[in-house]
DOBA-119044 format. One record per residue (C-alpha): residue in one letter; residue number from 1; y, x, z. Coordinates in nm, 2 decimals. Example, Ala and Ser with C-alpha at 12.3 -4.5 7.8 and 13.67 -1.06 7.14 Angstrom:
# DOBA-119044
[r "a", 1, [-0.45, 1.23, 0.78]]
[r "s", 2, [-0.11, 1.37, 0.71]]
//
This chain:
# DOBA-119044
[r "x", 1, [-3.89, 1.82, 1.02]]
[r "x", 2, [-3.81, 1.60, 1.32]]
[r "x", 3, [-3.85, 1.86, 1.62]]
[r "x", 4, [-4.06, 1.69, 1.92]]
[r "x", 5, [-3.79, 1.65, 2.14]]
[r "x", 6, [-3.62, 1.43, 1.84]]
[r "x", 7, [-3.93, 1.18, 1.83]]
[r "x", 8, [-3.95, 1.11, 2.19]]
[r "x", 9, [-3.59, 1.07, 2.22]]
[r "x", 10, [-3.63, 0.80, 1.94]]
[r "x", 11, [-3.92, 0.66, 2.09]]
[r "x", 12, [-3.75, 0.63, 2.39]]
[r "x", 13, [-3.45, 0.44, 2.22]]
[r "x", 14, [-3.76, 0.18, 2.07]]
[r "x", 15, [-3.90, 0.15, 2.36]]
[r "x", 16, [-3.55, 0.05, 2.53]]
[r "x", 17, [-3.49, -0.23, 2.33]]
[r "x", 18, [-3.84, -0.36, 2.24]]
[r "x", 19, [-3.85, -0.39, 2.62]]
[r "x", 20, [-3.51, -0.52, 2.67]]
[r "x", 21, [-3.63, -0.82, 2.48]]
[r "x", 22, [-4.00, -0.86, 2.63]]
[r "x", 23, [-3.88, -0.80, 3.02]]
[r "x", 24, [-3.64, -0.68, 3.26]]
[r "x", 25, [-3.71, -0.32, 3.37]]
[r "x", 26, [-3.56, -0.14, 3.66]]
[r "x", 27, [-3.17, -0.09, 3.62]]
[r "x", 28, [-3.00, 0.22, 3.54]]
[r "x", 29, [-2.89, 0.25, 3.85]]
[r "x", 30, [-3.23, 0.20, 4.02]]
[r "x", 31, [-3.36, 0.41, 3.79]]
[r "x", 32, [-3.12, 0.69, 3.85]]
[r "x", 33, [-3.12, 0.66, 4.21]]
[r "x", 34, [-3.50, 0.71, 4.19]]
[r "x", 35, [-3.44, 1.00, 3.97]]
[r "x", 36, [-3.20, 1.15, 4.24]]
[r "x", 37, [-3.50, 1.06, 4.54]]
[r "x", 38, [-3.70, 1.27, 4.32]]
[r "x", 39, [-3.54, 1.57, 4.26]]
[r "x", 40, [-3.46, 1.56, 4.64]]
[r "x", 41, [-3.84, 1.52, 4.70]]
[r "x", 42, [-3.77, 1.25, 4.92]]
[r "x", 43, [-3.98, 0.93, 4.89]]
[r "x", 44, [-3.78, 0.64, 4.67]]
[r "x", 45, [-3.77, 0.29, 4.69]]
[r "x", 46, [-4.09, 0.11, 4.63]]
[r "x", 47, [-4.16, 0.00, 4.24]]
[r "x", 48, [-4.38, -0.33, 4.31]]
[r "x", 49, [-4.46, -0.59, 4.04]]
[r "x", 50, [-4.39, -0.45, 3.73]]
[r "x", 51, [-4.54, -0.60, 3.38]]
[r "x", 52, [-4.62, -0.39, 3.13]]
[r "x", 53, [-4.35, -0.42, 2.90]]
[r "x", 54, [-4.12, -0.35, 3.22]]
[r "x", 55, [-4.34, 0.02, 3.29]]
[r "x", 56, [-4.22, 0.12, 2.92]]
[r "x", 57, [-3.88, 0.02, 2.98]]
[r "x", 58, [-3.90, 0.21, 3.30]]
[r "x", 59, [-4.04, 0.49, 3.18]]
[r "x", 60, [-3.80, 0.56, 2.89]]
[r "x", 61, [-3.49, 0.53, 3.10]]
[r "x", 62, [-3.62, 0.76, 3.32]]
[r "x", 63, [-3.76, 1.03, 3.06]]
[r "x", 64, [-3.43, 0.98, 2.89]]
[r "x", 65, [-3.30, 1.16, 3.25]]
[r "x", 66, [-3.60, 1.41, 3.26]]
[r "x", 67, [-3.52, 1.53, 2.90]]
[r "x", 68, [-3.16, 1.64, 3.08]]
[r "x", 69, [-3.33, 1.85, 3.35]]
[r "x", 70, [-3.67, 1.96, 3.30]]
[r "x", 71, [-3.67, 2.13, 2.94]]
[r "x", 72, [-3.77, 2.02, 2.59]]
[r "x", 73, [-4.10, 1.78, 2.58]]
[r "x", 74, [-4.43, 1.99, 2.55]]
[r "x", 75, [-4.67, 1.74, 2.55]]
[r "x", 76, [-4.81, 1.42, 2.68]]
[r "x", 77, [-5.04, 1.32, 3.00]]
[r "x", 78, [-5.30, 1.08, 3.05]]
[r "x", 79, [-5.35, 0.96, 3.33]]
[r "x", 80, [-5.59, 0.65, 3.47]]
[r "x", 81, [-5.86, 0.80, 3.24]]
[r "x", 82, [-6.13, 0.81, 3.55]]
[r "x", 83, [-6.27, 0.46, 3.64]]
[r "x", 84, [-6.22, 0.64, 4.02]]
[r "x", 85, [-5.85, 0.68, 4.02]]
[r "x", 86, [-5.83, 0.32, 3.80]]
[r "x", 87, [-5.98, 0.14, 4.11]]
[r "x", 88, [-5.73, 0.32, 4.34]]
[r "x", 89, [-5.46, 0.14, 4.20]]
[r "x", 90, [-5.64, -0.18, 4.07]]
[r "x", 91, [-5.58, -0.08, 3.70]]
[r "x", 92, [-5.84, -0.12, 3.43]]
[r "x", 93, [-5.71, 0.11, 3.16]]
[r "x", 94, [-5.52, 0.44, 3.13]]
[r "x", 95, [-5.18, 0.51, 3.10]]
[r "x", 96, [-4.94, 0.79, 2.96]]
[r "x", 97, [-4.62, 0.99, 3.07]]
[r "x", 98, [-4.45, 1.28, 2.92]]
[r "x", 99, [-4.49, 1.72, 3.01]]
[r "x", 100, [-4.17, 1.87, 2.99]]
[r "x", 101, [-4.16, 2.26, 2.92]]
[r "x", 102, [-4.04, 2.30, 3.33]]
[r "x", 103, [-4.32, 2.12, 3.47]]
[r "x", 104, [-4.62, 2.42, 3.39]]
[r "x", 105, [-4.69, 2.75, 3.57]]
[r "x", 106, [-4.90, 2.97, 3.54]]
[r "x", 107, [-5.25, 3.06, 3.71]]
[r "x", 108, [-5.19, 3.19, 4.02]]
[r "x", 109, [-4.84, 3.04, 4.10]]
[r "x", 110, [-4.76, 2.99, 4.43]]
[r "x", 111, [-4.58, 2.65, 4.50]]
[r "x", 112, [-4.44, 2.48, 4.85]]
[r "x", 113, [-4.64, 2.25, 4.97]]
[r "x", 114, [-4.35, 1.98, 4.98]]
[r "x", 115, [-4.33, 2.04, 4.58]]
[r "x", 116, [-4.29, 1.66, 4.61]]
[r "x", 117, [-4.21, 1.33, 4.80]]
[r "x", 118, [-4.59, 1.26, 4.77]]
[r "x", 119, [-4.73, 1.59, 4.66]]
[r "x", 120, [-5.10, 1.57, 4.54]]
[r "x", 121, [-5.30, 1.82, 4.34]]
[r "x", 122, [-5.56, 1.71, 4.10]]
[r "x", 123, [-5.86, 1.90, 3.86]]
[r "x", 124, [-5.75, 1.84, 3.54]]
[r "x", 125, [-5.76, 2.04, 3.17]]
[r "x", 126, [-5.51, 2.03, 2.88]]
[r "x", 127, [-5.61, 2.06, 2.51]]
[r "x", 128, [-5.35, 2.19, 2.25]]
[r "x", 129, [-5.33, 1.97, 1.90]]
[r "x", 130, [-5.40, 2.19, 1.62]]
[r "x", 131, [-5.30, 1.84, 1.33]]
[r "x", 132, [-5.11, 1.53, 1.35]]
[r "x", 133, [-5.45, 1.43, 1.15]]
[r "x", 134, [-5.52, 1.38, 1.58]]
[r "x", 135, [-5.38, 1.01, 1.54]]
[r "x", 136, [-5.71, 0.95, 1.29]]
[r "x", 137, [-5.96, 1.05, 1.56]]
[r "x", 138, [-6.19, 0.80, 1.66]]
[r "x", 139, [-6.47, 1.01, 1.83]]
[r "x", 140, [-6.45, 1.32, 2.06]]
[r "x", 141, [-6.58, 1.55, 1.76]]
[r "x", 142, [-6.31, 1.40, 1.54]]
[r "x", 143, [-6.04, 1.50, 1.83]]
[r "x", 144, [-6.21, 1.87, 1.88]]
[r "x", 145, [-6.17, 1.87, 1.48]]
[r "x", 146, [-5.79, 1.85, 1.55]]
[r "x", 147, [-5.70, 2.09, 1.84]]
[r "x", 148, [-5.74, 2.43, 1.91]]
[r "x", 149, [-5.77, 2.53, 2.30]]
[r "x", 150, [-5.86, 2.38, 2.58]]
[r "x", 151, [-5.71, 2.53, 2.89]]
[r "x", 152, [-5.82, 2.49, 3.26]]
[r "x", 153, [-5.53, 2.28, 3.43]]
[r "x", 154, [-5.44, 2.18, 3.82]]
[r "x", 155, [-5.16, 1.88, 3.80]]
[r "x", 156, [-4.96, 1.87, 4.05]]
[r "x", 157, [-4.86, 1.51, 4.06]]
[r "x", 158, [-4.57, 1.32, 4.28]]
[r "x", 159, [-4.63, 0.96, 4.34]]
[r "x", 160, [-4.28, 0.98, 4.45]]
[r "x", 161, [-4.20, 0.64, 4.62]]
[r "x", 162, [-4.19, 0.53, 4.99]]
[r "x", 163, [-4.53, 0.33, 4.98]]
[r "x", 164, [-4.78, 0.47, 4.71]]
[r "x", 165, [-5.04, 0.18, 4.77]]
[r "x", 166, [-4.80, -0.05, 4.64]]
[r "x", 167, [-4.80, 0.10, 4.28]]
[r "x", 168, [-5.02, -0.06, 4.03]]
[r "x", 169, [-5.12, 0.03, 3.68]]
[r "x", 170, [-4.77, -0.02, 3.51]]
[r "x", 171, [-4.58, 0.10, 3.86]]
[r "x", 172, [-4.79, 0.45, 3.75]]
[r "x", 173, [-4.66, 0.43, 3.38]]
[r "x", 174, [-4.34, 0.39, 3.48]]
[r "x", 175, [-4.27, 0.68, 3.69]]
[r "x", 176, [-4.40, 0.87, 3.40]]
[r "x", 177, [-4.70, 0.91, 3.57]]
[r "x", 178, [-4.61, 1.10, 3.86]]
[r "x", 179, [-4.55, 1.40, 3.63]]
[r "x", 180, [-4.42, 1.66, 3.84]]
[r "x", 181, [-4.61, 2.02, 3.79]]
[r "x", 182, [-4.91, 2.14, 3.70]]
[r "x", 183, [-5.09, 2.52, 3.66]]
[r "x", 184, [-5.23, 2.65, 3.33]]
[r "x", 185, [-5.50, 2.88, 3.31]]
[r "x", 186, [-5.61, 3.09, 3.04]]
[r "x", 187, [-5.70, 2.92, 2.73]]
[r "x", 188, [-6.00, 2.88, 2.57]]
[r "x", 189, [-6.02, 2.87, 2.17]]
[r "x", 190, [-6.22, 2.60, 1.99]]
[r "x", 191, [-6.52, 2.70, 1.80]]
[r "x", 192, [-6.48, 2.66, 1.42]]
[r "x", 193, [-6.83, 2.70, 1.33]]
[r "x", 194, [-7.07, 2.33, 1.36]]
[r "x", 195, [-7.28, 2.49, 1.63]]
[r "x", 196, [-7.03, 2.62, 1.79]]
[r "x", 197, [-6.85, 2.30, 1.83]]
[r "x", 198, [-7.14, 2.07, 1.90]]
[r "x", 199, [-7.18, 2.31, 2.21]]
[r "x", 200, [-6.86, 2.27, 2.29]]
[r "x", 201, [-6.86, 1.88, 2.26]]
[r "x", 202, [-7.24, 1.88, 2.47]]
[r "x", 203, [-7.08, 2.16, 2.73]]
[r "x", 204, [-6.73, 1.92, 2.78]]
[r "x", 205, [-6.91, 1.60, 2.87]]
[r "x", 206, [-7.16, 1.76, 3.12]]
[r "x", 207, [-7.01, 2.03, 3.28]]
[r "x", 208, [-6.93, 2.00, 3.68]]
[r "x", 209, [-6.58, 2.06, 3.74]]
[r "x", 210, [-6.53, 2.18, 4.11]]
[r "x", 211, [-6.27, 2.26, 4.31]]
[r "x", 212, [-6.29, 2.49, 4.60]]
[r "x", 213, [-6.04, 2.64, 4.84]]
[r "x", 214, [-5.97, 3.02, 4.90]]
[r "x", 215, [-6.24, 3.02, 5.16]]
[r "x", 216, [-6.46, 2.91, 4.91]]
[r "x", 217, [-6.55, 2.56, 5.09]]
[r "x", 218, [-6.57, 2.27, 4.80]]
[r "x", 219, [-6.29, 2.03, 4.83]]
[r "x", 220, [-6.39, 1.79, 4.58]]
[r "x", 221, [-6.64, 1.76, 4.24]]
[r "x", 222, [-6.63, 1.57, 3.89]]
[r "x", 223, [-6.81, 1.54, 3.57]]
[r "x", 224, [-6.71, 1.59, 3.25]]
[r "x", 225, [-6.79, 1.25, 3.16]]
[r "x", 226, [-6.64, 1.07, 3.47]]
[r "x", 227, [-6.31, 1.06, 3.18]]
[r "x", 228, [-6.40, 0.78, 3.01]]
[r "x", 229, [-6.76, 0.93, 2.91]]
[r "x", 230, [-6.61, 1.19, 2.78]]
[r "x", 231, [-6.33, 1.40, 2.84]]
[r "x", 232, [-6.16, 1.41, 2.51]]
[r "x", 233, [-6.20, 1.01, 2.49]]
[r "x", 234, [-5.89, 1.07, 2.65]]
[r "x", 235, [-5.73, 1.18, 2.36]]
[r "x", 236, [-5.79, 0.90, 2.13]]
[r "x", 237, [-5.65, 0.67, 2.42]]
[r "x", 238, [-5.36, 0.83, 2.39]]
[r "x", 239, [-5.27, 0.90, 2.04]]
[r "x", 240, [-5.36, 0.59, 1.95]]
[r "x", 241, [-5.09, 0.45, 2.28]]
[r "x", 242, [-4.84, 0.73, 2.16]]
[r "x", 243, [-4.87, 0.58, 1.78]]
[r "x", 244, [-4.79, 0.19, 1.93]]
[r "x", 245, [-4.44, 0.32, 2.05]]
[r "x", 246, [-4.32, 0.58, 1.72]]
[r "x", 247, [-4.47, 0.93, 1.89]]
[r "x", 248, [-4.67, 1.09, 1.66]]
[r "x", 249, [-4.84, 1.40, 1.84]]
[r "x", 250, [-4.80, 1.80, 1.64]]
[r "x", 251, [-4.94, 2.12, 1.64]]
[r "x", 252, [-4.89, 2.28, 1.98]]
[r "x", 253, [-4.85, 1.97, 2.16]]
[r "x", 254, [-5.06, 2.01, 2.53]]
[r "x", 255, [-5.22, 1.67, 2.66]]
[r "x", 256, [-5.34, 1.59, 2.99]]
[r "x", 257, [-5.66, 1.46, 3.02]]
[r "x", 258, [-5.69, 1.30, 3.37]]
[r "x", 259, [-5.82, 1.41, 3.67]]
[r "x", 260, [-6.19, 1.52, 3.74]]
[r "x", 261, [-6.13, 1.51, 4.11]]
[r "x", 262, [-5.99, 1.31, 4.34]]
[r "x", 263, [-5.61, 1.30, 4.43]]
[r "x", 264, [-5.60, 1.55, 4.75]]
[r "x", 265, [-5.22, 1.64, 4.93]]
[r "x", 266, [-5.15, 2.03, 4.97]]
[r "x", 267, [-5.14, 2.21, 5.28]]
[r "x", 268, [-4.96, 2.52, 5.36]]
[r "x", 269, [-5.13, 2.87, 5.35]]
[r "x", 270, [-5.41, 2.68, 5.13]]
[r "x", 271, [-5.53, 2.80, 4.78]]
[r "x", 272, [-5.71, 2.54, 4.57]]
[r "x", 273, [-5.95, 2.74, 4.25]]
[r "x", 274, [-6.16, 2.46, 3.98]]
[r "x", 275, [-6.36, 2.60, 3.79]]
[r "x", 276, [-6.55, 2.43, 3.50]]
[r "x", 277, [-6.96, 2.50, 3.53]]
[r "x", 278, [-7.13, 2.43, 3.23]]
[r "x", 279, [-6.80, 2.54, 3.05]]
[r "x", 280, [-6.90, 2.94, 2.99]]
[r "x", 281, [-6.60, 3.09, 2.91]]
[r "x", 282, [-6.37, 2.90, 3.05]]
[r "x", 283, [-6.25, 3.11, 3.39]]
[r "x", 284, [-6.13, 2.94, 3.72]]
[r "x", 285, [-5.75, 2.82, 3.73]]
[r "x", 286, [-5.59, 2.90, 4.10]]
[r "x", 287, [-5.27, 2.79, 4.30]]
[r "x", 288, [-5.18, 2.87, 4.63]]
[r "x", 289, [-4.97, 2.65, 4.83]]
[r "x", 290, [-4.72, 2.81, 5.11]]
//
């Protein structure tokens, strides 16, 4: 069986040349060069303009760098999902980039500040896929049907380039959604039981994620169903996106689902905790920035 990293590598090759006949992306050597800005954590060149046959041209070439460095592919992101974030960069639908295996840490991880060019933290949560039967979801019980934990998540996102307010919808896409790191907390198991899981489905679109810092002081609140009405809406976004370009999702794959919160930078000597009320058993996810 085609191992995950084998899929995206041939998505990426589709997505390369469906794009190279639908638009001009960003050159290899813009492309590296922002790649090198990156890794640097120093701010690249503004992306400006792009269509959004150009984002998935962008995007491959620079996963197909990512897929050198940062570890095999362990899942996908969503982002856009929160009408919020959507009008922040005058986009009216989500978009997607790619988790590689060097991107998560743990609960309690302790990460500089500077992590990035643009450093910003986020409330978000991850679900694992339990079947590629994912793709036929239509419904958020149909998606909870296919996976098997949902696990408290802060991303760590890096807009990355000199002039953030210039980056639009595709701009987003294209730099693989400023995927940069994100904190995993412990995971929580789906019910497999019909009460159990209609609790779960009720509990996930009202619960009030918050995020507070060390002191305790709220930095920011969301609702469940500020993602698309429901969180794991998300997820049938973004299988059904995955599926237009070749990637079919598998057990153990983690997806994003977009931020609760809004998009705050780190300061040193702060500790961020979000916590999921209305959620029972899922406990708080922390990081601490030095």
């Amino acid at each position: 069986m085609p191992t995950n990293k084998t899929l995206a590598s041939v998505a990426l090759g589709s997505a390369l040349l469906a794009a190279s006949v639908q638009a001009a992306c960003l050159s290899d050597t813009q492309v590296a060069d922002f790649a090198a800005a990156q890794a640097a954590r120093t701010p690249a060149a503004d992306i400006e303009n792009l269509s959004e046959a150009d984002a998935v041209c962008t995007r491959a070439k620079l996963n197909v760098l990512h897929a050198r460095n940062l570890g095999e592919v362990v899942g996908y992101k969503a982002g856009l999902t929160n009408p919020a974030v959507q009008k922040r960069f005058n986009y009216d639908q989500p978009v997607w980039g790619v988790l590689y295996q060097r991107m998560l840490l743990d609960t309690g991880a302790v990460v500089d500040a500077a992590f990035g060019a643009r450093p910003l933290f986020e409330a978000d949560m991850l679900v694992r896929v339990k079947s590629a039967d994912i793709h036929k979801a239509k419904t958020p019980a149909e998606v909870l049907a296919n996976i098997d934990q949902l696990i408290p998540f802060i991303e760590l996102p890096d807009l990355a380039v000199q002039t953030p307010s210039k980056l639009n919808g595709p701009g987003v896409a294209a730099i693989n959604v400023g995927a940069r790191l994100g904190v995993r907390g412990l995971p929580v198991d789906v019910p497999t039981t019909a009460d159990g899981q209609s609790w779960m489905l009720e509990s996930l679109r009202d619960m009030r994620v918050v995020m507070k810092d060390g002191q305790g002081k709220e930095l920011a609140t969301g609702k469940g169903s500020d993602i698309l009405e429901h969180p794991l809406n998300a997820v049938v976004w973004l299988a059904g996106a995955l599926a237009k370009e070749g990637i079919t999702l598998k057990p153990g794959d983690l997806i994003s689902l977009g931020s609760f919160s809004p998009l705050l930078p780190p300061k040193a000597g702060q500790t961020v905790v979000v916590s999921y009320e209305g959620l029972s058993r899922m406990q708080p996810v922390v990081v601490s920035f030095k």
